[in-house]
PDB file of N, H, CA, C and O in Angstrom:
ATOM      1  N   UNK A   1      25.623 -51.326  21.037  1.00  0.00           N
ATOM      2  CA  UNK A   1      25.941 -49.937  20.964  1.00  0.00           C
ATOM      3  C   UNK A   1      25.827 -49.396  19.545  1.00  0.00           C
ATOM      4  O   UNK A   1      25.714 -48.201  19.274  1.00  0.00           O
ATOM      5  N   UNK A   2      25.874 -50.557  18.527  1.00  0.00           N
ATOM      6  H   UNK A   2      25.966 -51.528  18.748  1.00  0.00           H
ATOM      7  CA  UNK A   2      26.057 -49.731  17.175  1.00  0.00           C
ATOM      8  C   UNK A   2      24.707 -49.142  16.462  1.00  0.00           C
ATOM      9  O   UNK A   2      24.488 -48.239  15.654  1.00  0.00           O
ATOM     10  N   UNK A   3      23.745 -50.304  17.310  1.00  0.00           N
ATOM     11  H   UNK A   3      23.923 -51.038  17.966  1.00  0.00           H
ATOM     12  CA  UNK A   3      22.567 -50.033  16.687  1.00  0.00           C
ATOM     13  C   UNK A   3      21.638 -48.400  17.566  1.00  0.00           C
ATOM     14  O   UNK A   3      20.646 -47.856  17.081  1.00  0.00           O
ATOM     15  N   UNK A   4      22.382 -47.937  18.962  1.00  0.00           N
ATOM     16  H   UNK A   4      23.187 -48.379  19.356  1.00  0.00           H
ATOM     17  CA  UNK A   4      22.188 -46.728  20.028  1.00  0.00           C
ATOM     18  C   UNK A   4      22.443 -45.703  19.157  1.00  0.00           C
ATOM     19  O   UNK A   4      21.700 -44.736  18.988  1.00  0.00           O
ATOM     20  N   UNK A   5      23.647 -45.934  18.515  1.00  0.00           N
ATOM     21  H   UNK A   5      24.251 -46.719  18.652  1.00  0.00           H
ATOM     22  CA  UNK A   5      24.331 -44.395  17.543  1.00  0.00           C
ATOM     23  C   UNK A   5      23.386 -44.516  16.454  1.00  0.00           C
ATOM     24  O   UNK A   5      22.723 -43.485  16.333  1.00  0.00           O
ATOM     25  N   UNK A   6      23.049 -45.574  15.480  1.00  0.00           N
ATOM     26  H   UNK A   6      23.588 -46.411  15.578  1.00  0.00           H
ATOM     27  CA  UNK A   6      22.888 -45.557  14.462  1.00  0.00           C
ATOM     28  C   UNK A   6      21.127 -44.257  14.909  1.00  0.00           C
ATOM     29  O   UNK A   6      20.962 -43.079  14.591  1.00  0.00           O
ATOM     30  N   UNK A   7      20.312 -45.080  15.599  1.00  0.00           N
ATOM     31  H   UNK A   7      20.445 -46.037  15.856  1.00  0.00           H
ATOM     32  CA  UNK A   7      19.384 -44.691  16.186  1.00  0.00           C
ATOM     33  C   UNK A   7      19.316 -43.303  16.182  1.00  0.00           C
ATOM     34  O   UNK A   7      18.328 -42.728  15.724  1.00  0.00           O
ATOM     35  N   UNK A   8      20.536 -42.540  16.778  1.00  0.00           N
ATOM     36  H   UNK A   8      21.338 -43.007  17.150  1.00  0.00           H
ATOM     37  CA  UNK A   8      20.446 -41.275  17.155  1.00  0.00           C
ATOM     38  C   UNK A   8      21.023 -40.286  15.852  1.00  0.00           C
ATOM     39  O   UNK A   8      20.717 -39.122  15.593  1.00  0.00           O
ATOM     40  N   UNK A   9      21.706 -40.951  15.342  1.00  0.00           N
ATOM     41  H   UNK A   9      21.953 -41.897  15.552  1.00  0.00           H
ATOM     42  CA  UNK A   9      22.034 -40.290  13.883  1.00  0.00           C
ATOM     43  C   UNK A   9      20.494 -39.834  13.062  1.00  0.00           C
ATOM     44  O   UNK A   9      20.173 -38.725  12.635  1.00  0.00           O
ATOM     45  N   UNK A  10      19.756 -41.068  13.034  1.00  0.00           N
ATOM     46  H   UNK A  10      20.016 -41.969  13.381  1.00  0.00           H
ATOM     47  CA  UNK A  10      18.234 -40.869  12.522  1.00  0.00           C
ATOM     48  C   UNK A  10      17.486 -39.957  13.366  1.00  0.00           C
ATOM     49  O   UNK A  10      16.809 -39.109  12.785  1.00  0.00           O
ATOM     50  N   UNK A  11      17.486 -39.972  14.206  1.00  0.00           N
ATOM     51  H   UNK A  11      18.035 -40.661  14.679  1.00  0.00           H
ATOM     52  CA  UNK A  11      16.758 -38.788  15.271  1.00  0.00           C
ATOM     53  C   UNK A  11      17.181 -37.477  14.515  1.00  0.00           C
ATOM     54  O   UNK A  11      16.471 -36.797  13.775  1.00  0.00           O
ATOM     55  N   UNK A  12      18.457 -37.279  14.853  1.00  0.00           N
ATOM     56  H   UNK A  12      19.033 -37.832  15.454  1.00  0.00           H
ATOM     57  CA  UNK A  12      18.947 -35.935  14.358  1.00  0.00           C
ATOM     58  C   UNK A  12      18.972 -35.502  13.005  1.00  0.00           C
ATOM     59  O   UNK A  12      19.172 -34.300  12.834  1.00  0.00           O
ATOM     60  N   UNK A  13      18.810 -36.227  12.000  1.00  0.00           N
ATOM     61  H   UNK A  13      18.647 -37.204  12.138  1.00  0.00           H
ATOM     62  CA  UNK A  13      18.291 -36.512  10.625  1.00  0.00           C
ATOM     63  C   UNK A  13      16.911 -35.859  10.376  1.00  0.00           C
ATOM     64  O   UNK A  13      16.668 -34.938   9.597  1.00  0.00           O
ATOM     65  N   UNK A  14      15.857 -36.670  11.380  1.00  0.00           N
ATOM     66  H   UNK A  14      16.055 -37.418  12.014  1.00  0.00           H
ATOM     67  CA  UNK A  14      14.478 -36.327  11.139  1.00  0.00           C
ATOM     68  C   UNK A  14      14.152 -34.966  11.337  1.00  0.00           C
ATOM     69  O   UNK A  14      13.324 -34.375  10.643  1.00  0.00           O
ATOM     70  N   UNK A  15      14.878 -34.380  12.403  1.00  0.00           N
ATOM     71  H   UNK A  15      15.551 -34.860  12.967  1.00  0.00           H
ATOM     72  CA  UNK A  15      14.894 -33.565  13.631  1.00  0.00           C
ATOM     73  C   UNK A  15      15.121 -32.432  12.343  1.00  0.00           C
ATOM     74  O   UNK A  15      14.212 -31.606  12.273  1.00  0.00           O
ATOM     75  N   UNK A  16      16.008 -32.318  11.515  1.00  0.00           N
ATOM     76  H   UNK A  16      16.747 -32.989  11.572  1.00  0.00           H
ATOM     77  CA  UNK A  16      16.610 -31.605  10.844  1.00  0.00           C
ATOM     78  C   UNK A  16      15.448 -31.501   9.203  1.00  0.00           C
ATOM     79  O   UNK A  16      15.302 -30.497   8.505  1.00  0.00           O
ATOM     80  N   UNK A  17      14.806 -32.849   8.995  1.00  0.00           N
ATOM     81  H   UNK A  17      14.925 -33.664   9.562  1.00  0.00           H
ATOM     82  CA  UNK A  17      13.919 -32.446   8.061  1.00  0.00           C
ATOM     83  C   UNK A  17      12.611 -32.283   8.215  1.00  0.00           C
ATOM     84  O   UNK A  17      11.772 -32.290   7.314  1.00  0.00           O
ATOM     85  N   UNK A  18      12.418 -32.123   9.442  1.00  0.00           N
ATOM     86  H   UNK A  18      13.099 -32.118  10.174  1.00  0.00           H
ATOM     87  CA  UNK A  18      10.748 -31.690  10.158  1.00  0.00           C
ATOM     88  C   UNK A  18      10.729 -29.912  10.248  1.00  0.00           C
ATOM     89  O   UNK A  18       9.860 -29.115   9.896  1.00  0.00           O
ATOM     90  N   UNK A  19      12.258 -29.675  10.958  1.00  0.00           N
ATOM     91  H   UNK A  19      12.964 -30.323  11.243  1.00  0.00           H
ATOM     92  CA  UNK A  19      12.270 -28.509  11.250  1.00  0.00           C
ATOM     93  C   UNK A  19      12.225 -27.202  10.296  1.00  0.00           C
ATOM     94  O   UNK A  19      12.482 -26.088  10.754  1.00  0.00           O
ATOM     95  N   UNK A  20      11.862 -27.423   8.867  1.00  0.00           N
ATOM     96  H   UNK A  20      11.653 -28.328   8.496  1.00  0.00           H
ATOM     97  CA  UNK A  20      11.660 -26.520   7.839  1.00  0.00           C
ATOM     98  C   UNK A  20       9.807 -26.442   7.379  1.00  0.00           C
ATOM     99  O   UNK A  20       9.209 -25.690   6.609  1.00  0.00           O
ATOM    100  N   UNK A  21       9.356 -27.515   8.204  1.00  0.00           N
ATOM    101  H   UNK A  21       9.842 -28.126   8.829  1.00  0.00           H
ATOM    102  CA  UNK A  21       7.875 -28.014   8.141  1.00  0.00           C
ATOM    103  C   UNK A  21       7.147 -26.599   9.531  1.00  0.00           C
ATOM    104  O   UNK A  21       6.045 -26.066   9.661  1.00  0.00           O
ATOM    105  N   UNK A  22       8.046 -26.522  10.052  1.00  0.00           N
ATOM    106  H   UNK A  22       8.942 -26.954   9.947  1.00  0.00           H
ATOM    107  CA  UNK A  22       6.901 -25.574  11.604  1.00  0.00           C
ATOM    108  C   UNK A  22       6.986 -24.431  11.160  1.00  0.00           C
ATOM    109  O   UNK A  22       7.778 -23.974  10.336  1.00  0.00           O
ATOM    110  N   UNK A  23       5.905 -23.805  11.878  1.00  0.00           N
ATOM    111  H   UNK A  23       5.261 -24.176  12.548  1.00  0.00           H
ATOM    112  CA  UNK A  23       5.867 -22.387  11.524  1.00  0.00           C
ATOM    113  C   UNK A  23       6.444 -21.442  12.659  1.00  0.00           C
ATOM    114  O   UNK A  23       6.548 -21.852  13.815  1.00  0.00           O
ATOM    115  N   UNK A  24       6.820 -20.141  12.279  1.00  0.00           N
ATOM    116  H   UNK A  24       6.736 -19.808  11.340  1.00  0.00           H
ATOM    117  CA  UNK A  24       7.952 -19.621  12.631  1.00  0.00           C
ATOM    118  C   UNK A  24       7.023 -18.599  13.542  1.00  0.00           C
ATOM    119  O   UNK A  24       6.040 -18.075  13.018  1.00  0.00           O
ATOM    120  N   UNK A  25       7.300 -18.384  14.654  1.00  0.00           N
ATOM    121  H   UNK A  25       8.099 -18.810  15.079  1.00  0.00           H
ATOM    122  CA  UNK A  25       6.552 -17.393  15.646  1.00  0.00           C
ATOM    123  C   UNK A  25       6.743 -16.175  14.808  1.00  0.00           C
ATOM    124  O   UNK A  25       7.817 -15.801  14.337  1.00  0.00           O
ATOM    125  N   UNK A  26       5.504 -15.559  14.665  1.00  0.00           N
ATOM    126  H   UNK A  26       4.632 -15.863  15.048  1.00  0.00           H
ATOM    127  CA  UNK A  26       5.328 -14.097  13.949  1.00  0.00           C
ATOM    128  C   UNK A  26       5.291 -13.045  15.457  1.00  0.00           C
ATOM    129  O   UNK A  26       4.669 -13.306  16.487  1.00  0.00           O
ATOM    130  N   UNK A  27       6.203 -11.751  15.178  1.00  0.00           N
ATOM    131  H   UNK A  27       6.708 -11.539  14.342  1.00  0.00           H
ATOM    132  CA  UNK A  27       5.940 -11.336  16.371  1.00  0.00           C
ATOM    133  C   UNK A  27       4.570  -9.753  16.051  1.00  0.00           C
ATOM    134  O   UNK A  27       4.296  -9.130  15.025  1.00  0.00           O
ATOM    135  N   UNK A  28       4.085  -9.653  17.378  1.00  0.00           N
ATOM    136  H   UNK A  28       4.307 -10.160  18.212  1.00  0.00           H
ATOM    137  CA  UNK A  28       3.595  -9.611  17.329  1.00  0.00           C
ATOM    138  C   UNK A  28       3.049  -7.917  16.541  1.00  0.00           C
ATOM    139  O   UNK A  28       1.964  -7.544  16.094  1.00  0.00           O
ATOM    140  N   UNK A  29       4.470  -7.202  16.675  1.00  0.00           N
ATOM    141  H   UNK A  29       5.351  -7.505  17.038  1.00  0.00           H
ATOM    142  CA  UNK A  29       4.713  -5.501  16.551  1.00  0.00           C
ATOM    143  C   UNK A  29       4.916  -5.911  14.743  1.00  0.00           C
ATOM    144  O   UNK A  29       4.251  -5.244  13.950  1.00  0.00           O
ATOM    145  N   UNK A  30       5.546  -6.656  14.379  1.00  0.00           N
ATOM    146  H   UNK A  30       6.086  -7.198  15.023  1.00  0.00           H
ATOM    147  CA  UNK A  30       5.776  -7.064  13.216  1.00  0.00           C
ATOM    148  C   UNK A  30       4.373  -7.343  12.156  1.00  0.00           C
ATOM    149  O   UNK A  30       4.358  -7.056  10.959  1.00  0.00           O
ATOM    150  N   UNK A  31       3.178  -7.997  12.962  1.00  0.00           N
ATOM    151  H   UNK A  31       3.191  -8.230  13.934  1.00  0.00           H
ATOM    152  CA  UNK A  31       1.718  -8.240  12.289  1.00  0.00           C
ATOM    153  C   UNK A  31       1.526  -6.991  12.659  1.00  0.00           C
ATOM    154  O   UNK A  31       0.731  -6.762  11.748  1.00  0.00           O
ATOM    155  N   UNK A  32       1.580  -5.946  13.248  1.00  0.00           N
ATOM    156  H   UNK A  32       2.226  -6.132  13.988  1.00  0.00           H
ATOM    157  CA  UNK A  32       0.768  -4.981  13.491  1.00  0.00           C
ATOM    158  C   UNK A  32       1.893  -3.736  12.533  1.00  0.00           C
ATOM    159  O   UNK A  32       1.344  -2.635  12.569  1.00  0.00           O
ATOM    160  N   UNK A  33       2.717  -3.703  12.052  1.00  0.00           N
ATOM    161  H   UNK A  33       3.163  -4.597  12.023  1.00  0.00           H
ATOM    162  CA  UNK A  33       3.251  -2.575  10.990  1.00  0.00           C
ATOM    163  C   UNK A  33       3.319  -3.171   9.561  1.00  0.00           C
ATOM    164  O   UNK A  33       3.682  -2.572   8.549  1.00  0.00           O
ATOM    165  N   UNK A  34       2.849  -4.628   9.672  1.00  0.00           N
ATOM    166  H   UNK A  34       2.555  -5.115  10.494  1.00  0.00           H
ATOM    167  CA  UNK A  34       2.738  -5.202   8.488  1.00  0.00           C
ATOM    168  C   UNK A  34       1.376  -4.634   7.569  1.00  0.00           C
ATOM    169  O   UNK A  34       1.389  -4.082   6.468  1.00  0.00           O
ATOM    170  N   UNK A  35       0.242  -4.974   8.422  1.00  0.00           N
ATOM    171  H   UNK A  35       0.231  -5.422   9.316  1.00  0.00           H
ATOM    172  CA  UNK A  35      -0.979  -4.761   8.412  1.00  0.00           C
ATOM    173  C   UNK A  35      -0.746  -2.675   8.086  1.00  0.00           C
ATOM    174  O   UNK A  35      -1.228  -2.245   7.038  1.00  0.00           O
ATOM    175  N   UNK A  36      -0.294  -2.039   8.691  1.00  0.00           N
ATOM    176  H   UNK A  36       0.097  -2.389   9.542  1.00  0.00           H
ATOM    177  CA  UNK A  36      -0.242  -0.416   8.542  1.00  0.00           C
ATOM    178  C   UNK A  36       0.125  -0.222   6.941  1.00  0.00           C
ATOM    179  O   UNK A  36      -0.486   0.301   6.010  1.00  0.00           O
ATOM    180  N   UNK A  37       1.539  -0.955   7.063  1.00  0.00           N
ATOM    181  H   UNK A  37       2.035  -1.380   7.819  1.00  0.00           H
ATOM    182  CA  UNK A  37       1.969  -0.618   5.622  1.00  0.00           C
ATOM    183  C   UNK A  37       1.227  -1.326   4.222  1.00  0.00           C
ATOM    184  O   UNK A  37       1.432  -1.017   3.049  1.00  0.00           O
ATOM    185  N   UNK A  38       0.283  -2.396   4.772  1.00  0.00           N
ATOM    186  H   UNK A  38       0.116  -2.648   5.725  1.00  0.00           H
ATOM    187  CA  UNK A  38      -0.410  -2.418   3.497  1.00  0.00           C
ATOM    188  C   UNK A  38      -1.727  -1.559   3.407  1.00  0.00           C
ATOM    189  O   UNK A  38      -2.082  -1.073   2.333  1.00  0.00           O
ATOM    190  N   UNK A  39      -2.317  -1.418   4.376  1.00  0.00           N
ATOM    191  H   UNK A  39      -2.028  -1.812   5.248  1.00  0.00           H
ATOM    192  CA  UNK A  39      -3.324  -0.456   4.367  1.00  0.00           C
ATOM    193  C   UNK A  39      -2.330   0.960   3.441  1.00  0.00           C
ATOM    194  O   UNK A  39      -2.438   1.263   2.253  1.00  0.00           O
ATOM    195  N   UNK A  40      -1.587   1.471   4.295  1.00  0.00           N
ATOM    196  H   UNK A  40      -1.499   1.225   5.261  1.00  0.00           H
ATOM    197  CA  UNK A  40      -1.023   2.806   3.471  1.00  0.00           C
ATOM    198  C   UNK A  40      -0.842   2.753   1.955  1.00  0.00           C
ATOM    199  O   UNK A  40      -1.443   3.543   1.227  1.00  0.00           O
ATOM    200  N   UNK A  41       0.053   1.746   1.445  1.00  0.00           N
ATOM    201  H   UNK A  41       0.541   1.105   2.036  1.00  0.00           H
ATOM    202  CA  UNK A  41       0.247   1.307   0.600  1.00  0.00           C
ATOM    203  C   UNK A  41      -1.397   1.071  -0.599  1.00  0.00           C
ATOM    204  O   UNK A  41      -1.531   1.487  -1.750  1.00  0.00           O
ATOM    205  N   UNK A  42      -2.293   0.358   0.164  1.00  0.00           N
ATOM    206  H   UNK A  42      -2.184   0.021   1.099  1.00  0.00           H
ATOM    207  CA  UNK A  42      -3.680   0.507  -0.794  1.00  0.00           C
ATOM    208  C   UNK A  42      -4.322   1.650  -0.794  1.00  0.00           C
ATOM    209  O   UNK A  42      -5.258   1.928  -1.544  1.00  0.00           O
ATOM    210  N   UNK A  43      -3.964   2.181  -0.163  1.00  0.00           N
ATOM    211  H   UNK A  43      -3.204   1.956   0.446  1.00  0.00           H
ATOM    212  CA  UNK A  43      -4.839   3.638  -0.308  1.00  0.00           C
ATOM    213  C   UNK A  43      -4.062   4.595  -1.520  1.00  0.00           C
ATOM    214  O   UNK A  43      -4.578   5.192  -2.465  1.00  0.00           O
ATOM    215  N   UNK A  44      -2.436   4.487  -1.059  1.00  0.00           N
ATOM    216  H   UNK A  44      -2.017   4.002  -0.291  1.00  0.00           H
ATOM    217  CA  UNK A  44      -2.332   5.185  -1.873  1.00  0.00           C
ATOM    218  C   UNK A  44      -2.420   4.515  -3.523  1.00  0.00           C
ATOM    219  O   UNK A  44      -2.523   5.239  -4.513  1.00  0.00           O
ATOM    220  N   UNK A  45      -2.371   3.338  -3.567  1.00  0.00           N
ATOM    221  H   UNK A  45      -2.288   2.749  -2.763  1.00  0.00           H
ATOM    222  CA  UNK A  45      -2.621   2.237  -4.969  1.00  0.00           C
ATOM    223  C   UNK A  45      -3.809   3.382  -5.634  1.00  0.00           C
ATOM    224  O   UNK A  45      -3.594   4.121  -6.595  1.00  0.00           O
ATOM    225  N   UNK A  46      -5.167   3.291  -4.796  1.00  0.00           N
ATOM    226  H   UNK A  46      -5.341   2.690  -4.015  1.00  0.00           H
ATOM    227  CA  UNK A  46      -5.941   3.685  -4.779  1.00  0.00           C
ATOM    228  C   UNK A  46      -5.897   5.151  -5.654  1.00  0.00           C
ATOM    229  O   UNK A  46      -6.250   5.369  -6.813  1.00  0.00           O
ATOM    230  N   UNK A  47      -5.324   6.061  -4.631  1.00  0.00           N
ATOM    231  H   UNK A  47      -5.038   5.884  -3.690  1.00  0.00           H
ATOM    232  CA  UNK A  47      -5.255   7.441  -5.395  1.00  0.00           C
ATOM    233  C   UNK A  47      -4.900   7.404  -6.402  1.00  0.00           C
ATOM    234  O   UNK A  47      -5.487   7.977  -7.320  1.00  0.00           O
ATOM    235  N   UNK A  48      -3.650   6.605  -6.577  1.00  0.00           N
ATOM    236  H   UNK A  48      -3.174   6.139  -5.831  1.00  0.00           H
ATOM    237  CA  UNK A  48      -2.984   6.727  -7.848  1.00  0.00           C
ATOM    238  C   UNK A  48      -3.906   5.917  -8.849  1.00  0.00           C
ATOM    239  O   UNK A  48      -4.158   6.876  -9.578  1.00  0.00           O
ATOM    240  N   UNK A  49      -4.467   5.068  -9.318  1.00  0.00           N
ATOM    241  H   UNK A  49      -4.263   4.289  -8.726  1.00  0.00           H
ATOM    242  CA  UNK A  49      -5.475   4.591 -10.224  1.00  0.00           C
ATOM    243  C   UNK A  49      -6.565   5.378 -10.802  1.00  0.00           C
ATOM    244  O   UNK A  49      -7.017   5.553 -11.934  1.00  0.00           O
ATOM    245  N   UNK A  50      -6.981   6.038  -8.902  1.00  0.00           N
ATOM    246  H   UNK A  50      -6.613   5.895  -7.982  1.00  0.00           H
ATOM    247  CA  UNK A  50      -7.899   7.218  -9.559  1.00  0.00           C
ATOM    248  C   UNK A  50      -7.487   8.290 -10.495  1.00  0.00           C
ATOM    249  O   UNK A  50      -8.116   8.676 -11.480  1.00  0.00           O
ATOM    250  N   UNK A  51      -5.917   8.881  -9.894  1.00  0.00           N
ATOM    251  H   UNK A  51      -5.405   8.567  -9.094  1.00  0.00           H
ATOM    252  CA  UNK A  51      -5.860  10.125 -10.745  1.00  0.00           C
ATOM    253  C   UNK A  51      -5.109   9.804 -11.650  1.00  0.00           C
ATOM    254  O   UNK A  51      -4.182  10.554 -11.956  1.00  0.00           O
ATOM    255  N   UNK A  52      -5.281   8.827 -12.185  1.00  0.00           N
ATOM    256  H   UNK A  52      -6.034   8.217 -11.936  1.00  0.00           H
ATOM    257  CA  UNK A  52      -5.254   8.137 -13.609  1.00  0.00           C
ATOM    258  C   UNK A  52      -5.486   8.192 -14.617  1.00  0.00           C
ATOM    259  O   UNK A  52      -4.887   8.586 -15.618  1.00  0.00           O
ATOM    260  N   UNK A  53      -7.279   7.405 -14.243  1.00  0.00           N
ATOM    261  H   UNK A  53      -7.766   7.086 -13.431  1.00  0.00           H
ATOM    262  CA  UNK A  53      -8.062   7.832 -14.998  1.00  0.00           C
ATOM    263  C   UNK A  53      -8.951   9.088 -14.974  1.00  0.00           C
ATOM    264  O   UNK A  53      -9.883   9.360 -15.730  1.00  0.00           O
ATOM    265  N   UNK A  54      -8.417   9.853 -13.853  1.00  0.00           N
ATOM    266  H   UNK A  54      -7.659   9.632 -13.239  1.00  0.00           H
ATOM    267  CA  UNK A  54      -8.560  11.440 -14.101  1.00  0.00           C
ATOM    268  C   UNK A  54      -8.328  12.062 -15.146  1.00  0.00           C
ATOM    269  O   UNK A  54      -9.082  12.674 -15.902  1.00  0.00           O
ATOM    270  N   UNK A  55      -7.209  11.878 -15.164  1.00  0.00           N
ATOM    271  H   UNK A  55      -6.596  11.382 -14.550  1.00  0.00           H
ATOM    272  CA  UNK A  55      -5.707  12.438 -16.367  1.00  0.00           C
ATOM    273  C   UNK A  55      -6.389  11.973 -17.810  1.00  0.00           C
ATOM    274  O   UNK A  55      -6.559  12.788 -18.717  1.00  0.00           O
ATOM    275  N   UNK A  56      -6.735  10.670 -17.915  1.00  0.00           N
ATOM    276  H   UNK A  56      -6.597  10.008 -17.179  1.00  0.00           H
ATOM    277  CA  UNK A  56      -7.088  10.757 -19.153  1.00  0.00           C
ATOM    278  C   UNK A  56      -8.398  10.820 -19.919  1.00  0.00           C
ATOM    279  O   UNK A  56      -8.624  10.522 -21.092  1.00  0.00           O
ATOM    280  N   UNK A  57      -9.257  11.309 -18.912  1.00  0.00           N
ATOM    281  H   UNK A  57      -9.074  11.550 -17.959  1.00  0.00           H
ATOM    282  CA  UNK A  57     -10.358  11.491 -19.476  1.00  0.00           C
ATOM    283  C   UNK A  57     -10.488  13.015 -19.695  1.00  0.00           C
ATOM    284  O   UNK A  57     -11.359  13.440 -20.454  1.00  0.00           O
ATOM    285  N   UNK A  58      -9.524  13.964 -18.958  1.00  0.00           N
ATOM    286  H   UNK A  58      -8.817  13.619 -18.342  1.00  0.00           H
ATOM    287  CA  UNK A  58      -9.453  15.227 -19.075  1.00  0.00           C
ATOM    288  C   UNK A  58      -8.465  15.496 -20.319  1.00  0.00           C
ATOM    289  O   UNK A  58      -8.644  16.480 -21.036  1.00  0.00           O
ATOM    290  N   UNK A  59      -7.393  14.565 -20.556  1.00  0.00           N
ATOM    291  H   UNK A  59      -7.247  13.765 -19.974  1.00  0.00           H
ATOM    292  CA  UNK A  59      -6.954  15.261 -21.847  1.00  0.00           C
ATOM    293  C   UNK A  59      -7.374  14.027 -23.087  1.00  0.00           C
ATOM    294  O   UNK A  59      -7.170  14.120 -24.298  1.00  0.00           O
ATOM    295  N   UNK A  60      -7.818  13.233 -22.569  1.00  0.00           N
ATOM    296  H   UNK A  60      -7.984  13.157 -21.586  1.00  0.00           H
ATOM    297  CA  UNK A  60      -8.382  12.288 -24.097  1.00  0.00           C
ATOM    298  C   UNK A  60      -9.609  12.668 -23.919  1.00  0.00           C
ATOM    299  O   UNK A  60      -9.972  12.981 -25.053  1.00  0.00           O
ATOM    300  N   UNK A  61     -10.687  12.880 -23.036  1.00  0.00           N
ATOM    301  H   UNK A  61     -10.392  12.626 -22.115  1.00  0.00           H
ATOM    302  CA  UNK A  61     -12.093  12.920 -23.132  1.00  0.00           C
ATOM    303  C   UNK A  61     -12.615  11.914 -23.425  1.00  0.00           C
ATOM    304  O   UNK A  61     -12.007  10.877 -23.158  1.00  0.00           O
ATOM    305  N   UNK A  62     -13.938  11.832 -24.084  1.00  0.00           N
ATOM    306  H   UNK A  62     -14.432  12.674 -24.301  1.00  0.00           H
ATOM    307  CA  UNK A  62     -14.371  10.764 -24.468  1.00  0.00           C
ATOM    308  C   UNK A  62     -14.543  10.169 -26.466  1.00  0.00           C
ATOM    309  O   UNK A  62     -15.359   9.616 -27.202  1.00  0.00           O
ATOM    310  N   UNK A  63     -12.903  10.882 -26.526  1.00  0.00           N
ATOM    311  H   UNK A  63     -12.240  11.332 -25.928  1.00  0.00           H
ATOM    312  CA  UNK A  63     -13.001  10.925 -28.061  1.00  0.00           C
ATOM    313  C   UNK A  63     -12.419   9.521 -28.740  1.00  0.00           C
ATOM    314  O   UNK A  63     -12.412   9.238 -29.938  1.00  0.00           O
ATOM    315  N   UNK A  64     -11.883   8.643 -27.507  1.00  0.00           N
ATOM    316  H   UNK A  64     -11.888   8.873 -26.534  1.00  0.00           H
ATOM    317  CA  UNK A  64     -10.908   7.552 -27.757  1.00  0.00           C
ATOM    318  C   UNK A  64     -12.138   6.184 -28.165  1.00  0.00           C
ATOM    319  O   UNK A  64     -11.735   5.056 -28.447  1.00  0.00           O
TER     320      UNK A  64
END
């Protein structure tokens, strides 16, 4: 019997350091507003970079 417990102690051991190894079900509404908000998010990256270097070519020009 001692060697039945010992056995199952290790089971539940392994059990416990495998289970940080799997991957976690992504659902599925979650990939799909993930995906929205980075699209939104690059676009507006986008604008903002552009009117950037809008800004400073209109008040620095090309004197820098």
């Amino acid at each position: 019997m001692g060697k039945k417990a010992w056995l199952l102690k290790v089971e539940r051991l392994w059990r416990w350091k495998t289970s940080g190894l799997k991957w976690k079900r992504v659902d599925f509404q979650v990939a799909i507003m993930d995906n929205l908000v980075f699209r939104v998010l690059y676009v507006v990256e986008a604008v903002v970079v552009v009117s950037t270097l809008c800004f400073f070519f209109l008040c620095c020009g090309c004197h820098v």
